[in-house]
C-alpha positions in Angstrom: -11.6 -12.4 -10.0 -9.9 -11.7 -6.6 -7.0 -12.9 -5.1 -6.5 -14.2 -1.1 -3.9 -13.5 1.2 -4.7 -16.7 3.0 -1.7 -16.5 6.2 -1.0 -20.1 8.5 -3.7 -19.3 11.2 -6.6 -16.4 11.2 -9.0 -15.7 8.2 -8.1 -14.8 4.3 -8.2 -11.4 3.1 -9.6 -10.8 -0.3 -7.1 -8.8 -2.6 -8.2 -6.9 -6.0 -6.2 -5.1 -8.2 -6.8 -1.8 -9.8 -5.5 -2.2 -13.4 -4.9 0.7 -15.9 -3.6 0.8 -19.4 -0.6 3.0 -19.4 1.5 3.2 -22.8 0.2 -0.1 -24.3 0.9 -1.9 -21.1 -1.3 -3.4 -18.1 -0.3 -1.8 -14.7 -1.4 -2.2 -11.3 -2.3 1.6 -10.3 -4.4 0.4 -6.6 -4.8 -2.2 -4.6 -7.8 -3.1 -2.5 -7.8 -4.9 0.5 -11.2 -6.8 1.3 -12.6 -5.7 -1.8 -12.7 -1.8 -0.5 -9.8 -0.6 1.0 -7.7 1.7 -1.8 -4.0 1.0 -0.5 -3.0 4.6 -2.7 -5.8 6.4 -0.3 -4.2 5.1 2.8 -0.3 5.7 1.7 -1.6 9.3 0.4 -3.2 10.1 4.0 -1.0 8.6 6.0 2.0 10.4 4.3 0.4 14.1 4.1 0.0 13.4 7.7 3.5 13.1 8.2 4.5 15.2 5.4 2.1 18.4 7.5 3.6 17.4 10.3 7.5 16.8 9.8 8.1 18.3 6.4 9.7 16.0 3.8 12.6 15.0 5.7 10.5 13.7 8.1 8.7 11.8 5.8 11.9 10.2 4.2 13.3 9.1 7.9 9.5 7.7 8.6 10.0 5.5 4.8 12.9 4.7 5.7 12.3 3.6 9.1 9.1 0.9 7.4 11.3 -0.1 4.5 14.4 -1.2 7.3 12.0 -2.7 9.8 10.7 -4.8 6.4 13.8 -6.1 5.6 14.0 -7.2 9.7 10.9 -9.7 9.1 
C-alpha cells in the first residue's frame, strides 16, 4: 500500500517504500517516487556526476551545500 505526499496546493505524489530484511530487522533500502522513480538511482547518478567531475571534496562541499540550504526551509 502506498503512501502520498499530498502538499497545500498542486497534486499528491505517490510514495513506496523499498523494504529489505537486514539482520532480523525491516529497513527501508529505496524509495520510489510515483510508484517508479528509485530515489538510490538518482542520488547514485547525480553524485558520480559530481564525484567525476570534482573529485570527492567536491562532492562533500556539493552535500554540504543541500544539507545547509535544508536546514534554511
Amino acid at each position: 500500500m502506498p503512501s502520498w505526499i499530498a502538499p497545500k496546493t498542486g497534486d499528491s505524489t505517490e510514495i513506496d517504500y523499498v523494504m529489505r530484511e537486514i539482520d532480523g530487522h525491516w529497513k527501508v533500502v529505496d524509495v520510489l517516487y510515483d510508484g517508479t522513480v528509485s530515489q538510490v538511482a538518482v542520488r547514485r547518478s547525480e553524485f558520480g556526476s559530481i564525484f567525476r567531475g570534482k573529485g570527492l571534496a567536491g562532492l562533500i562541499e556539493v552535500i554540504e551545500k543541500q544539507t545547509a540550504a535544508l536546514d534554511k526551509k
